[in-house]
C-alpha positions in Angstrom: -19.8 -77.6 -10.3 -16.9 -76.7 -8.5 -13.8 -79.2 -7.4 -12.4 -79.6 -4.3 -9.3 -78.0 -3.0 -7.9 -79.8 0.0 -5.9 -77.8 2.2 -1.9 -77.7 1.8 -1.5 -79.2 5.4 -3.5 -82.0 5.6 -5.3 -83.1 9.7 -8.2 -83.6 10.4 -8.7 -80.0 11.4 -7.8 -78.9 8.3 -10.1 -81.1 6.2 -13.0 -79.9 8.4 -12.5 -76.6 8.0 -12.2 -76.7 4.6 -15.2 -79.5 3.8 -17.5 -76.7 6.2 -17.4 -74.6 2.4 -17.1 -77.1 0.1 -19.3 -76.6 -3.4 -18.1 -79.5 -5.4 -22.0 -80.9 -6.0 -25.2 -78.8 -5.6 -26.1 -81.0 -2.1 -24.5 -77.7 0.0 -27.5 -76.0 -1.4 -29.9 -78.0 0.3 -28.6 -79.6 3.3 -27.7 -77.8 6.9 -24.6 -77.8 6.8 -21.6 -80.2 6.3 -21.4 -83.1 8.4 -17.5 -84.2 8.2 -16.1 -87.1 10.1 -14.4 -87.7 13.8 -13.0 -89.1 15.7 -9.0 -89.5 16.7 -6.2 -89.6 13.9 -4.5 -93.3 13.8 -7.7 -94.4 14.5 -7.8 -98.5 14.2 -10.6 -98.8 12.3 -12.6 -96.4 10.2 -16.7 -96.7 9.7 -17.9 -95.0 6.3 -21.4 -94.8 6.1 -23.3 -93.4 2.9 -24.2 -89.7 3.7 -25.6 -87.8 6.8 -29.3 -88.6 8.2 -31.7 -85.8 8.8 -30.8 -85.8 12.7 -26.9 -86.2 11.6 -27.9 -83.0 9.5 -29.2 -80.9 12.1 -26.7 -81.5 14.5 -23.9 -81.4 12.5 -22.4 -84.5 13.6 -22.2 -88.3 11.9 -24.1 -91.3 13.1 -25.8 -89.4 15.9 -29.3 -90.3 14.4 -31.6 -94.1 15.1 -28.7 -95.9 12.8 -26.2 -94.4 14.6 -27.4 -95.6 17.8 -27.7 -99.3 16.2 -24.3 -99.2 15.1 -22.5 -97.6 18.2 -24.6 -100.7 20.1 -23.0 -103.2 17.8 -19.5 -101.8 18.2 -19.9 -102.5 22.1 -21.5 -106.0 21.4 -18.6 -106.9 18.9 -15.5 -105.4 21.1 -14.7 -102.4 19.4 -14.2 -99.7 21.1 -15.7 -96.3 19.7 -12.9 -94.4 20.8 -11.1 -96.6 18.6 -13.1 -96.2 15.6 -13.2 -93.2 13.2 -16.6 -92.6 11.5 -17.0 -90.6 8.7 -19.5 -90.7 5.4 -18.8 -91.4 1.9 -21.0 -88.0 1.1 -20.2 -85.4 3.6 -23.9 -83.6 2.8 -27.5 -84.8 3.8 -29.4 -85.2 0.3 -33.4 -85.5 0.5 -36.5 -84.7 -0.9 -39.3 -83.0 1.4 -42.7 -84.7 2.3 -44.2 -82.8 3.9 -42.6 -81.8 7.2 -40.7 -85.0 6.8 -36.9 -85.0 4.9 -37.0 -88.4 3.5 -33.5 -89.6 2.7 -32.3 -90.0 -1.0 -29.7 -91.7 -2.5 -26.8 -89.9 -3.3 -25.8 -90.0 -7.6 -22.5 -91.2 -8.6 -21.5 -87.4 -9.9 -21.8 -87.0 -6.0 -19.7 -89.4 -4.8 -17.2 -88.8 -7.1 -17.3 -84.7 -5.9 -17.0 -85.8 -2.4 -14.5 -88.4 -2.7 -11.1 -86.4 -2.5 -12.5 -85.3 1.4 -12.4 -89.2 2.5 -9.3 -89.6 0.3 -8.2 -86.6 2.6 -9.7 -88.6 6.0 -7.7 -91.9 4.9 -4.8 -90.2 4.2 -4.6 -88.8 8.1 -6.2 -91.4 9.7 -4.5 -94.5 8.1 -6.5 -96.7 9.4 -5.8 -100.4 9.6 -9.3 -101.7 8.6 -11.6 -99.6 6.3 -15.4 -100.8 7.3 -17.6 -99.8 4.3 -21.4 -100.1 5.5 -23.5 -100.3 3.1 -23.8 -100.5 -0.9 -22.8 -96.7 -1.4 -19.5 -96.7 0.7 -18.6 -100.6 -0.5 -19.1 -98.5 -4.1 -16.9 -95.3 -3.1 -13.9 -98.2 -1.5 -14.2 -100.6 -4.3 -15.6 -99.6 -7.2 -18.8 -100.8 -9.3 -18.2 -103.9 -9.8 -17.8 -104.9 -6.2 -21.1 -106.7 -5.0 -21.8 -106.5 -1.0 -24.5 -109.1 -1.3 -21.7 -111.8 -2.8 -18.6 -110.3 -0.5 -20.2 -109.5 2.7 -17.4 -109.6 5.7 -15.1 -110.5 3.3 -11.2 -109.0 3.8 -10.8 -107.2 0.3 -8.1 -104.6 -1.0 -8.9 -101.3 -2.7 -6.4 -98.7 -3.9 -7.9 -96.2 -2.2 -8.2 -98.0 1.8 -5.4 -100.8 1.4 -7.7 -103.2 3.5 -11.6 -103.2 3.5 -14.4 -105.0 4.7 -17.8 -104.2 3.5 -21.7 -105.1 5.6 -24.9 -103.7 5.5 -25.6 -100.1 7.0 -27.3 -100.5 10.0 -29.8 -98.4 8.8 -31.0 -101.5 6.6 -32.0 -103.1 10.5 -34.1 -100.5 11.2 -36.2 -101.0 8.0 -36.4 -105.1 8.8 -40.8 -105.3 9.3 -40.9 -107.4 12.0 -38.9 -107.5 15.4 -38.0 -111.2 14.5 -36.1 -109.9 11.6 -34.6 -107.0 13.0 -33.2 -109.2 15.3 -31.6 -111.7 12.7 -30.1 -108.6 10.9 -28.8 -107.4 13.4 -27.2 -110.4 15.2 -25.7 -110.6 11.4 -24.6 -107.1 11.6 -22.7 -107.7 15.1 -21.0 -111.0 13.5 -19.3 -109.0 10.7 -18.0 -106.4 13.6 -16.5 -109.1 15.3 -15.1 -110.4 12.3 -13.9 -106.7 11.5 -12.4 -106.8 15.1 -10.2 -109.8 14.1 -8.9 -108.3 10.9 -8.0 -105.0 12.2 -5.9 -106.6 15.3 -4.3 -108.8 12.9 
């Protein structure tokens, strides 16, 4: 495998350009394209999810898919505003195994993550964000390492090394796999709750 090389000058522009060829893990081979983050430099707050969806794949764009569409709704519901927010992925590359006509989505390996990382080091580094919102098990990993556990630490105000300040919930991708409307509601409700808290740390 190949390691990244981040451009001399770092912006957001930059890092795009350069993450558009990246071969630092074999998921490039596979997936459409890369899917890198946006949003606006000094961004207050910045989203990282695990990796791209099949529609966030396609389209070439992050959180554009059915959890991207729950978490933009809880943003509004919690007070953030999304032109406040910077989303981005821990894995910049969709990763999947084919059934069928379906891409069902896969869980990226650690030897991924770790390829990928230097591009969100890259994103932090420009965005400087004053809250890092990890959603999910994979992201709460790339912030804060394996020990961390999201289930004991949920909406909890942590430091990391790599994101200063960082709070960690579920991806709202996990609300969409609830089987019952009753608990998709519950989960969700949940999953607004930690925004707001989120809201509250990054104004402080």
């Amino acid at each position: 495998m190949a390691t990244v090389s981040l451009p001399p000058r770092l912006s957001l522009a930059s890092l795009r350009k350069a993450s558009a060829t990246c071969r630092a893990c074999d998921l490039y081979k596979y997936a459409t394209q890369t899917v890198f983050g946006e949003g606006k430099a000094r961004a207050r707050f910045m989203l990282v999810g695990e990796q791209p969806g099949d529609k966030e794949d396609l389209a070439g764009h992050p959180f554009v898919g059915p959890a991207g569409r729950v978490l933009h709704d809880a943003l509004a519901e919690a007070g953030i505003d999304p032109a406040d927010a910077y989303v981005t992925n821990a894995v910049k590359h969709f990763k999947f195994i084919e059934r069928g006509k379906r891409r069902i989505h896969q869980k990226p390996k650690v030897i991924e993550i770790q390829a990928c990382r230097p591009w969100l080091e890259g994103e932090l580094t420009v965005v400087k964000p004053q809250l890092v919102v990890a959603l999910g098990a994979t992201a709460a990993y790339t912030l804060l390492g394996p020990k961390f556990r999201l289930t004991q630490h949920r909406g909890e105000l942590v430091s990391s090394p790599l994101a200063g300040r960082v709070m960690a919930t579920v991806h709202p991708s996990s609300i969409l796999r609830q089987r019952d409307s009753d608990s998709r509601h519950r989960e969700y409700a949940g999953f607004v709750e930690d925004l707001r808290r989120a809201a509250e740390y990054g104004r402080a």
